[in-house]
N, C-alpha and C positions, 0 to 999 in steps of 0.2 A: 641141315642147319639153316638155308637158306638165306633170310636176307635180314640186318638187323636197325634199329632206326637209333643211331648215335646221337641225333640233336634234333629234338624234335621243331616241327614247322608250327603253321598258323591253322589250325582244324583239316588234319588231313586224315583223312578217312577214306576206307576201303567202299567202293560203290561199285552196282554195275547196271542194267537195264530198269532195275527199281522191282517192287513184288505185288504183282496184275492182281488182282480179283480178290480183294479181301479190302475195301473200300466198307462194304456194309457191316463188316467186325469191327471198325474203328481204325483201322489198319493203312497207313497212307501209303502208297507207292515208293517214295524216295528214289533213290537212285543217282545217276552222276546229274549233275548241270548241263553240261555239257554231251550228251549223247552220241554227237558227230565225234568228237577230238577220242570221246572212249571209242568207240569203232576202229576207229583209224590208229590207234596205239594196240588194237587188239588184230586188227587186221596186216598191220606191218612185222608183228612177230608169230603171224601163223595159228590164230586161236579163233575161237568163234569171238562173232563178233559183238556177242554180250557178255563175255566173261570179265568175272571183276576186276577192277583195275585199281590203282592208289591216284584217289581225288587229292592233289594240293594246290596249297595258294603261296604266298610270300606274304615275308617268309616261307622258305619252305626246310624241309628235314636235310638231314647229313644220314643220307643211307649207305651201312656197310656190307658186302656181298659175302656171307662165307663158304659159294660156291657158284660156279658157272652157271649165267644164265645168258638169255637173247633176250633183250627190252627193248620196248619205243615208249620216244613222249610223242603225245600229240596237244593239241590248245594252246594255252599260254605258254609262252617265250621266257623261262626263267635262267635261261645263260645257263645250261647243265654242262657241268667238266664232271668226267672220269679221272680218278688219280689213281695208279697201280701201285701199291704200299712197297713193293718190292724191288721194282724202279724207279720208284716218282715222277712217274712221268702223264703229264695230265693231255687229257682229251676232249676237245670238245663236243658234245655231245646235241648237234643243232635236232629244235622240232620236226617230228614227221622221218625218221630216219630209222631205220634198225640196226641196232649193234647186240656183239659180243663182248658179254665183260666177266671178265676173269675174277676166282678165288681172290680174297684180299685187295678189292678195289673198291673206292667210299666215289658214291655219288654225292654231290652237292649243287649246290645251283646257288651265283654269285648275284645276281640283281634280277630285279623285272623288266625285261622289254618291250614286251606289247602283252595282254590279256590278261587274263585274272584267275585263272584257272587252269593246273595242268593233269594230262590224266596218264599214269606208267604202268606201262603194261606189262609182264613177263610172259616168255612161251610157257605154257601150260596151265597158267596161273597160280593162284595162292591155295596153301592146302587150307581149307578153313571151311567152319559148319556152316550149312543152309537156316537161315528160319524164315520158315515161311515160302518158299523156294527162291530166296533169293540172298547174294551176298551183302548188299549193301547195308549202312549203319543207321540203325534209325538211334540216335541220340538222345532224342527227349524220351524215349522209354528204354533205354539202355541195353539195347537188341540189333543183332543181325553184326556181319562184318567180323573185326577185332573186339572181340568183350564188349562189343554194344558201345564203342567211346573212340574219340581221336587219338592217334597213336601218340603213345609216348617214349621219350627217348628210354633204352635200354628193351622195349619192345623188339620180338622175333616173331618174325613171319616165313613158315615154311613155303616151301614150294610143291607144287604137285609135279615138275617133272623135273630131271635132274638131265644137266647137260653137261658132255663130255668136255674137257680145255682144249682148244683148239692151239692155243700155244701161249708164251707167257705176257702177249701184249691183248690189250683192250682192240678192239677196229670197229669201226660207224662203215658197216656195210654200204656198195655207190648209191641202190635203189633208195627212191623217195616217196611219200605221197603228195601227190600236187593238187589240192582238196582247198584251198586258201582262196577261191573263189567266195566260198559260201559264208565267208567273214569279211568279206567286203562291202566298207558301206554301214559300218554298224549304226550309225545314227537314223538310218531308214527300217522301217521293218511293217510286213506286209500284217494284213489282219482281213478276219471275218468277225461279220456282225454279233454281238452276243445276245441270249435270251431278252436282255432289257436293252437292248439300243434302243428301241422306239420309246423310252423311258425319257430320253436327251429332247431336251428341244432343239429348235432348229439352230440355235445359235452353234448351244454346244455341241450339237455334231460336226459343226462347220468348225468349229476352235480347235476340235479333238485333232482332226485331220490339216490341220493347217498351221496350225501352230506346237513347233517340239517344245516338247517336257523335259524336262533336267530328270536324271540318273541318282539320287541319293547315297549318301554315304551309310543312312541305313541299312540298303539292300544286306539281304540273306540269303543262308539256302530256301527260305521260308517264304522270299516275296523279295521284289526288285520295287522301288518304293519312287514315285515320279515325285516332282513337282514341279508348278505351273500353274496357269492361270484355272481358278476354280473351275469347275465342272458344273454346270445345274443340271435339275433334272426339271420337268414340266407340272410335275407336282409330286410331293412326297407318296409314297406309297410302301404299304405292310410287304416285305417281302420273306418268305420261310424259307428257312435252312436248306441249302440245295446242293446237290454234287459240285463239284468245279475240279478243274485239271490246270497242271503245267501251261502254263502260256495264258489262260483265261487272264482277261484285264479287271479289277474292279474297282467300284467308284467308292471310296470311304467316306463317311460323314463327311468333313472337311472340306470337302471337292475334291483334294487326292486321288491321285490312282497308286494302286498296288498291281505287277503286273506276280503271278502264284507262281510260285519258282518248284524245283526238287519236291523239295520238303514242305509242301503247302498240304492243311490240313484236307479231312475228305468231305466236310461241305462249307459253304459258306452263307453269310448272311446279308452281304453286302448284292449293288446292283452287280449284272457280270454283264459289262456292257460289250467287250469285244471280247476276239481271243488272236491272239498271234499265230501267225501259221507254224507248222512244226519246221518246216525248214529254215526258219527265219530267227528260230530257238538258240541253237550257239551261240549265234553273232552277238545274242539278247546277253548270256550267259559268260560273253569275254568282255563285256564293256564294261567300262571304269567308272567308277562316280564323277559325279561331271558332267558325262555323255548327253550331248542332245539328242534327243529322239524323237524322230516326227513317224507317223503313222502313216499310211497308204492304204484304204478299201483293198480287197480286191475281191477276185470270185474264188468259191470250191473250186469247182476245176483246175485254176489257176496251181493252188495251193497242194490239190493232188497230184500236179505235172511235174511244181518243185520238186515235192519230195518223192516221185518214182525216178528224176534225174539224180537224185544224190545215191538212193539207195543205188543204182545204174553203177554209179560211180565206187561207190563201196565194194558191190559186189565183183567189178572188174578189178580191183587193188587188191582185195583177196586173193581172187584167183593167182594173179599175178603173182602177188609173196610165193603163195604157196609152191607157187611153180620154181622158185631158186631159191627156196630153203630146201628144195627136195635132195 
């Protein structure tokens, strides 16, 4: 039976690592926003650490359980209580934590606390089809994930493993991930040069970096949408349709910047003057509209060291889980 979605949320969708190498069929990656918070919800209940997870925002759904599972949230902070239909007796359910929850118990989540995105993982994950070898929802062509669309309430989602009831109460197991480094500081986020940076004059390179950008209320899974002061370029130039990825920054007509989120298509046409480092990706991915965001050069190497310390990290919180769910 597994688990069923009583009141649906704000576009939440099934994601997981996104689907590699079909760029040149038209085919975008997708995947979660957050990459770090999937891990670490996938890593706290024992799974690998790309298996698909439930992407929500806040709003978020009223999930009801109609049988025992082990889940973590990781990302956004949306006040999760466990309520056990049997005893009524609710639970809180804080980020980064693994718990057991029982037959007959409805997840919800009361307000937003801090970030914009959360990612719930179950042991073993969702029984659901591959396309394209991957879980995640591509939307705009109504494929991959849940029937290709954001869940809706009265929606069932199976499970791929089934766990035994430990007894007739909910428990948020002691162990935690303590990962809440790598979202600190969101207003700062490091970057490398992009194809057209030597595009920027002197000025605006000097503005880019010294002067933060506002966070837009636009932002998507499609692009996180700056504004601030214009951008110029040194002179106009013809630029053709190119690859781009996750984190690339680009300059749009306007002076704007777009920074390409998830769901950003597989080329673009605009300048792609910087790119954000991968590990500097969540933090990008939990900020609110609003957020100032100032930029910091820095080096590859730099940007290689972050992200072999995070992965360092992931991999030791794995191990660990794994070691006392045994």
């Amino acid at each position: 039976m597994g688990l069923a979605i009583v009141k649906e949320g704000l576009c939440d969708t099934i994601q997981d690592a996104g689907r590699k190498g079909f760029a040149a069929s038209g085919i975008n990656p997708g995947g979660a926003m957050d990459v770090l918070a999937m891990k670490i919800a996938n890593a706290l209940v024992g799974n690998s650490l790309t298996e698909a997870v439930l992407e929500m925002h806040f709003p978020a759904p009223v999930i009801y359980f109609h049988q025992p599972a082990i889940i973590a949230i990781s990302g956004a902070d949306l006040n999760a209580v466990l309520d056990l239909q049997t005893n009524h007796q609710a639970l809180q359910l804080p980020i980064n934590k693994t718990a057991f929850v029982n037959a007959g118990t409805t997840l919800s989540f009361k307000n937003k606390i801090i970030g914009e995105r959360a990612c719930l993982a179950v042991k073993g994950g969702f029984n659901l089809p591959l396309w394209f070898g991957s879980y995640s929802t591509n939307i705009k062509i109504k494929e991959g994930g849940f029937k290709g669309r954001t869940l809706k309430a009265g929606d069932h989602l199976s499970l791929m493993k089934k766990h035994p009831a430990l007894n007739a109460s909910n428990q948020v197991f002691p162990w935690s991930a303590n990962m809440q480094s790598w979202y600190a500081d969101p207003g700062t986020c490091n970057f490398l040069a992009g194809p057209e940076w030597h595009w920027l004059n002197a000025a605006s390179q000097k503005q880019f970096t010294n002067i933060p950008f506002t966070l837009t209320a636009q932002s998507d899974r499609m692009g996180l949408h700056l504004e601030g002061n214009s951008i110029g370029m040194m002179q106009q130039q013809q630029l053709l349709s190119s690859g781009v990825n996750f984190g690339m920054i680009q300059l749009l007509p306007n002076g704007n910047l777009v920074i390409l989120a998830a769901d950003h298509p597989t080329t673009g046409g605009y300048p792609r003057i910087a790119n954000v480092i991968t590990a500097h990706l969540p933090k990008l991915a939990q900020a609110k509209p609003g957020t100032k965001i100032r930029f910091l050069h820095t080096s590859l190497e730099n940007a290689q060291e972050l992200l072999g310390v995070m992965q360092k990290e992931l991999l030791q919180l794995q191990q660990a889980v794994a070691f006392k769910l045994q």
